[in-house]
N, C-alpha and C positions, 0 to 999 in steps of 0.2 A: 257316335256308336263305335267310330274304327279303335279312341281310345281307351275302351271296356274291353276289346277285343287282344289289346297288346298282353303282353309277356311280359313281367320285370323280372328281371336278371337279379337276387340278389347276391349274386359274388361281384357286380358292378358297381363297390361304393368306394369310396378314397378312404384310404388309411389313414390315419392322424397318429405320428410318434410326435416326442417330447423327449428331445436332446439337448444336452448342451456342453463343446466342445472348445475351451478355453485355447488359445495357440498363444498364450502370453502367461506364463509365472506366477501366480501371487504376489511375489517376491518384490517382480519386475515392475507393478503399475502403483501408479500416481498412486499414494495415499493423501488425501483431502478431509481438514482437520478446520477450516475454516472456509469463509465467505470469499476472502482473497485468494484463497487455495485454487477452490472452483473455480472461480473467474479468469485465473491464469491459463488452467487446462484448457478451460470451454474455448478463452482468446486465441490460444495457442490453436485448437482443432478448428476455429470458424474459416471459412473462406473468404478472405477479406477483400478476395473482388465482388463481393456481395455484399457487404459487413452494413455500408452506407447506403446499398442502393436498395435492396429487397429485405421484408422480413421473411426469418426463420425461425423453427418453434424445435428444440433439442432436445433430449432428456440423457441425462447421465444415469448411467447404472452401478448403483454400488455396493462391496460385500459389506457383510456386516463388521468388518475393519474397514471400512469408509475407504477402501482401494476401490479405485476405477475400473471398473469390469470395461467399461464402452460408452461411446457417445453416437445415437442415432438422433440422425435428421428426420421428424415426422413432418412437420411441410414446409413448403417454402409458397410465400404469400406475394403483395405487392409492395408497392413502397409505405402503405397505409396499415397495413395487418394480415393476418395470417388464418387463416381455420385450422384450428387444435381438435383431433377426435380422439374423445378420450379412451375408446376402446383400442385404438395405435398404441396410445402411450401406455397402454399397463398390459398389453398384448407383447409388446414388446420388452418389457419390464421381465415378464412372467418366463417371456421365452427366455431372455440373457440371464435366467437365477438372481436376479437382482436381490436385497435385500430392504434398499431403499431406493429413492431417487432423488436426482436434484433437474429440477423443467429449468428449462430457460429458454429466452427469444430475444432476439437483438430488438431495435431502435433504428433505423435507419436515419431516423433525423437526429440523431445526438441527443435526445432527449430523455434524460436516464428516470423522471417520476413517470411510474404507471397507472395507467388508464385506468375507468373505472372498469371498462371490458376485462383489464389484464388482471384486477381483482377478482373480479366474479368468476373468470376461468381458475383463477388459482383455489379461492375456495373449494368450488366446484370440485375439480383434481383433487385435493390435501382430502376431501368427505370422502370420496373412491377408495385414494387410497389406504383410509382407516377403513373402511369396508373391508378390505383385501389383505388385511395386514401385511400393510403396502406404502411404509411411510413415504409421503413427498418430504423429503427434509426443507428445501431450500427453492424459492422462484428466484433467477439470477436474468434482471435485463441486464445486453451484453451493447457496448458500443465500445469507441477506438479510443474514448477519453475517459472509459472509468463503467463502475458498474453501482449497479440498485439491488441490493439484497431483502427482499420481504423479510427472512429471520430476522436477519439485523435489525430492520426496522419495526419488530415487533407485528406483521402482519400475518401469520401462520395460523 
């Protein structure tokens, strides 16, 4: 009964804007025109005291001139795999003005063919982002001896 009795406040709700506040040039960021493109930027930003020991799940955001808007870390797993949430990755897409993206996850064991899990999640993701017109361009696994590209390999 006591909570039939309360009071809601409706001037007690949270506000939701929708910003988005570049501190880098157009000019200035990576343009990424290929597979080896990517994989240098992602190598270059990974933290490579991690690189071999934990998986990470990243997505790159890009304008619609394939410039590098950002790379966000959505998790970090065990040495075995990672949880991917797909509402992170296109939450985060949505926020940074993205126009496409390109996912990628390292390998901790060097071992650049993906799993059947890393297929199913890729699907998965590339369906969403046709939903959202929201292209995933590219899944890029990342290790310290080379890289595995799904477009490349006709898997998109």
């Amino acid at each position: 009964m006591e909570a039939v009795n309360q009071i809601i406040n409706l001037n007690e709700v949270a506000e939701i804007t929708i910003g988005y506040h570049p501190k880098v040039k157009s000019s200035q960021r990576p343009k990424v025109d290929c597979s080896r493109q990517v994989y240098e930027v992602l190598y270059s930003f990974w933290d490579k005291d991690t690189l071999e020991l934990a998986e990470h799940f990243q997505v790159m955001l890009l304008s619609r001139a394939n410039r590098v808007l950002g790379i966000c870390t959505i998790s970090k797993g065990g040495t075995a795999g990672t949880v991917v949430d797909a509402k992170l990755v296109f939450a985060t897409a949505l926020k940074g003005a993205a126009q496409s993206l390109v996912i990628s996850h390292n390998h901790p064991s060097g071992n650049l063919m993906p799993s059947e899990q890393d297929k199913r999640l890729t699907r998965r993701l590339v369906e969403i982002g046709r939903a959202l017109d929201l292209p995933v361009l590219d899944h890029i696994i990342v290790t310290v001896d080379g890289y595995y590209s799904f477009a490349d390999e006709g898997e998109l």
